[in-house]
N, C-alpha and C positions, 0 to 999 in steps of 0.2 A: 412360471418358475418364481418361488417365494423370494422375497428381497430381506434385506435385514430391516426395512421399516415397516414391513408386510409384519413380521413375527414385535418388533416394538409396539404394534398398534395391539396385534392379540395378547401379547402380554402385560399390556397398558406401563409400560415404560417409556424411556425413551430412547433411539437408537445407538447413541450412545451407553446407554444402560447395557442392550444386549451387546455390543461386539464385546464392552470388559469382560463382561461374565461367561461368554462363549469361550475368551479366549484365557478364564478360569483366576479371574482377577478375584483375592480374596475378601475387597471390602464391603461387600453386599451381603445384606439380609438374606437369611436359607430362603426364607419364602419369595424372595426376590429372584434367586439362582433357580428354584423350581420353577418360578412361572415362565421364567425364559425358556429355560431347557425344554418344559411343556410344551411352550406356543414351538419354541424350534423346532421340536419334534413331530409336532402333529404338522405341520407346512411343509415338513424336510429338508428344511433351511440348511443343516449342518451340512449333510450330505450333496445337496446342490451347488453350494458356495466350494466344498473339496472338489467338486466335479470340473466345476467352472474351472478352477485353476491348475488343476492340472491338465485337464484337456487340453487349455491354453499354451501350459507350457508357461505359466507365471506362475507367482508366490505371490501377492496381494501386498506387496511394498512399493512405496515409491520414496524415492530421494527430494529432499528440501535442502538446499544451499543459499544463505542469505547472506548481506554483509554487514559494515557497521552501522549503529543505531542513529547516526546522524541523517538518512535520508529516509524516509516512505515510514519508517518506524518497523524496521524488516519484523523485529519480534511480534509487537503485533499481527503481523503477517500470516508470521510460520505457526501461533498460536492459533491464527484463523483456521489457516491449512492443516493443520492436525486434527481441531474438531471435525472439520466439515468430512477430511480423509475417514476418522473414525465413526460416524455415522455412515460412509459408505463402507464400511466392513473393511476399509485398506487402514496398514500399517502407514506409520514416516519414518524415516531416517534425517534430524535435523543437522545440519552443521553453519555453522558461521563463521566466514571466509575472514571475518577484518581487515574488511576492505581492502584487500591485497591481494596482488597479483598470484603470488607464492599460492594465499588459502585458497583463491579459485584454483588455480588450477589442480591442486591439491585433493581437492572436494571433486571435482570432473574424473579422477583418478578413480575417486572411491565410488562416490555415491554410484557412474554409472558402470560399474562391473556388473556380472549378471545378477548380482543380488537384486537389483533396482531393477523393477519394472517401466518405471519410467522414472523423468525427473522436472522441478519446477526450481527455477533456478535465477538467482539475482543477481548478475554480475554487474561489475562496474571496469575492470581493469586489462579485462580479454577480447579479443576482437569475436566478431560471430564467427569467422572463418576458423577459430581457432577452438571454440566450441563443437564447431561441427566434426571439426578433425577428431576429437573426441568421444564425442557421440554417436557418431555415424546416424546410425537411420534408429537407435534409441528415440522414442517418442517424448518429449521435450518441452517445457513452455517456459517461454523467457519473460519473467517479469519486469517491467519499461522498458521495452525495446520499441523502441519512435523509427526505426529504421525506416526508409523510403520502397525498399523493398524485403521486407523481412525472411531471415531463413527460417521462423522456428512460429508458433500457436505466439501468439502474447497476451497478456493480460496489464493494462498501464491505468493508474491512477491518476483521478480525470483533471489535470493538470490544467488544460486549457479550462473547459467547463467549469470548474470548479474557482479558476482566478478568474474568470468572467463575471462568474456569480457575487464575490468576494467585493471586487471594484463597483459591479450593481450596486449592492448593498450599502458599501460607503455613500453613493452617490445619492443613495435612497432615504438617507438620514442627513442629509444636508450637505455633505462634503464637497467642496468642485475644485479643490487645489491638493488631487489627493497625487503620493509618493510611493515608490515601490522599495523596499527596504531588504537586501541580500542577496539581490539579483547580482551575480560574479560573473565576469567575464572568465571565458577559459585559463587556466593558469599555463605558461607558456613552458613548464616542465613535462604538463602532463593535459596534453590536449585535448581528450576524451575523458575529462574529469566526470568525478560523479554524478553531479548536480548540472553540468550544463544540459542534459535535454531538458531537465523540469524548468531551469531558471527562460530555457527558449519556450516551454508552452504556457509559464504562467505569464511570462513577460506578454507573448502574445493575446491570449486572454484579457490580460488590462488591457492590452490599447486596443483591442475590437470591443470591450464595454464605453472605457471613456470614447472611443469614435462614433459608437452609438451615441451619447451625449453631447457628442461635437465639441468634442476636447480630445486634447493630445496629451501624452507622455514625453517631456523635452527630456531628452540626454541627462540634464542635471537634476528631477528627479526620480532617476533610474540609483540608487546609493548601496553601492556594494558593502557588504560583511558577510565575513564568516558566519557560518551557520551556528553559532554557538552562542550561551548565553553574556558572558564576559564581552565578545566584539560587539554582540547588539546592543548591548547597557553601556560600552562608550559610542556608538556610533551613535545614540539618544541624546548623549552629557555633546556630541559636538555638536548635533542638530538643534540642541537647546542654547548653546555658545555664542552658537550663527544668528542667534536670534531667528531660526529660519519657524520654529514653533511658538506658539501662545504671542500675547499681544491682541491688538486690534487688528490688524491687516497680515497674519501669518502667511508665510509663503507655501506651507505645508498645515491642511488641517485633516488629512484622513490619510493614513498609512494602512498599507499590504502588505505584511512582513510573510516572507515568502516560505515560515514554516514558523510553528509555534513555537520553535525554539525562538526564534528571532522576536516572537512579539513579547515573549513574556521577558525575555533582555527589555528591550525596547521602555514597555512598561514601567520597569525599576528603574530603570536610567530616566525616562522622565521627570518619575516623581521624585527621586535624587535631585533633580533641577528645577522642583517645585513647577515643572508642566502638569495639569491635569489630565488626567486620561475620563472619559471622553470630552469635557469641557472644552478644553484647549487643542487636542486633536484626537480625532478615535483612530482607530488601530483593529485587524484583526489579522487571525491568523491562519496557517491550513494545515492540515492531519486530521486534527481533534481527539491527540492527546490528553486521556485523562485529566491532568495536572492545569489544563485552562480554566476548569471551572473551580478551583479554588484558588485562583491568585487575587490579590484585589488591586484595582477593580476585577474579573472572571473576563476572558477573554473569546470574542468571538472568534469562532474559526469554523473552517471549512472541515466538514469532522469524513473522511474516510468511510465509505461502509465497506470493512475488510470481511465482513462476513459474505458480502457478492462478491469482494474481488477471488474470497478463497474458492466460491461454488464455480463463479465463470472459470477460475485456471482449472479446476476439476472435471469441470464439466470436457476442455478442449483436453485436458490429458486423457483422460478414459477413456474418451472418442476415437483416440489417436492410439494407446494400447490394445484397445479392440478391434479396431482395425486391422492394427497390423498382426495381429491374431488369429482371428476369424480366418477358416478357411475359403469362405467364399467373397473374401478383399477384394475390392475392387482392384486391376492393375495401375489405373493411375491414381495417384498420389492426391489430394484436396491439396489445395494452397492455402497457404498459413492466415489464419485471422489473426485479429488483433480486438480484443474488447477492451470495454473502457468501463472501471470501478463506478457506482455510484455511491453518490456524496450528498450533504444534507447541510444544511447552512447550520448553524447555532448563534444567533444571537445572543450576546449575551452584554456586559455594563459597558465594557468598551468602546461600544456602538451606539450605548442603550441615551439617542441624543438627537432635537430636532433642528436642527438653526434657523 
């Protein structure tokens, strides 16, 4: 049976190309729309893709629900997830919950009606219990869910691996009195805050690299802030006050700011205080947000490959629609995985330093 990158290849497009024009998007060249339509027709792509889904008893949509921009860089995400979705011939339905309670559940209401074939879904505010209550047996992947025992597919960004890596590399350019910068304790309002699983797997991360160095992470530098650029640029101007950076004998010369929000604050608040970056201490950060590689000094971070995190949650959704589809399903159910994003270091001036 033809695929849509069976007919992209015959039509020497790309898959992306064909689903627009399949589903009669009008900014393509005529001889672009014929050659699709051609290769479509002679595979019998059209006709096999309608067969597929209705036989199934699906519509070729699935639901994305993401929250606000201050953790994983959800848009990046759901931007991932739409390409990847539209190369496999499915629809999205985006929404963005802002980070609340209210827009999750709000989004659970909609996205999983029978419109939605399935859903990939980023909460922060709802329990799993309370998802499920929702979903039922809807085919589902929950993006960072670290649970111990998960109800749902997950797909998590490599939090530990990646502040492993992060803390390596400091220590790899001279550093050995390096600080972690945003790591928050849970807030005593709201327990299951956003950010406390990533701040628990990057926290851990650094102290299994510096313990590989046979060095520890003391309590005091563990330095909480807000995830935003204003608290990092003063939590820089206090670390600079304390005299705790620059100098002959600094107490701190390599910071992990535990998202590029935080480094690129960080950054300006030093140099505010006439600290060098990376001279006097280096710094990097994680996502790998565009906006790193033009700050000065350009900031290393740990950059995200959202284009695997989009194909791995794809790959476990579709697995899980088709299954539950297929008439010949198996009757027991697979137990839920969990994969982990890959990520890629970027070195860049922040670091760029030997002692």
């Amino acid at each position: 049976m033809a695929t849509l990158r069976d007919v992209a290849e015959r039509a020497g497009v790309s898959p992306s190309t064909v689903s627009y024009v399949l589903r009669g998007d009008p900014r393509f060249q005529p001889d672009t729309v014929a050659r699709v339509q051609r290769a479509a027709e002679e595979l019998g792509y059209a006709a096999n893709l309608s067969a597929r889904i209705l036989k199934a008893g699906r519509n070729g949509v699935i639901g994305v629900a993401v929250y606000g921009l201050a953790i994983c860089q959800p848009m990046q995400l759901a931007a991932a997830l739409t390409r990847e979705a539209t190369e496999r011939g499915l629809n999205t339905i985006v929404q963005q919950t802002v980070n609340s309670r209210e827009g999750e559940l709000r989004s659970l209401e909609q996205v999983t009606s029978q419109f939605c074939d399935g859903l990939i879904f980023s909460p922060s505010s709802v329990s799993p219990a309370e998802i499920k209550a929702f979903v039922g047996s809807k085919p589902m992947v929950w993006c960072e869910d670290f649970a111990a025992e998960p109800l749902f597919d997950a797909v998590v960004t490599p939090s530990f691996e990646g502040a492993q890596a992060a803390v390596r590399h400091l220590l790899s350019v001279g550093c050995h009195r390096i600080a972690v910068l945003g790591a928050n304790p849970p807030r005593p309002d709201h327990a299951d805050s956003s950010n406390t699983a990533f701040c628990n797997q990057r926290l851990a991360g650094c102290t299994m690299a510096l313990a590989e160095a046979g060095l520890s992470l003391p309590s005091d530098s563990v330095i909480p802030c807000p995830w935003d650029y204003e608290d990092s640029r003063l939590a820089a101007h206090r670390l600079a006050d304390a005299g705790l950076v620059g100098g002959d004998n600094p107490a701190i010369d390599g910071l992990f700011c535990m998202n590029d929000t935080v480094a690129m604050g960080a950054s300006r608040g030093f140099a505010d205080c006439g600290i060098r970056v990376p001279d006097d201490v280096a710094l990097i950060g994680f996502d790998g947000i565009a906006e790193t590689a033009y700050t000065v000094p350009s900031i290393s971070t740990i950059a995200i490959d959202y284009g695997d995190y989009a194909r791995k949650a794809l790959d476990l959704l579709v697995a899980r629609i088709e299954s539950a589809t297929s008439k010949g399903a198996a009757t027991l159910v697979a137990p839920p995985q969990r994969l982990v994003a890959n990520f890629t270091l970027a070195q860049r001036e922040s670091t760029h330093l030997v002692r």
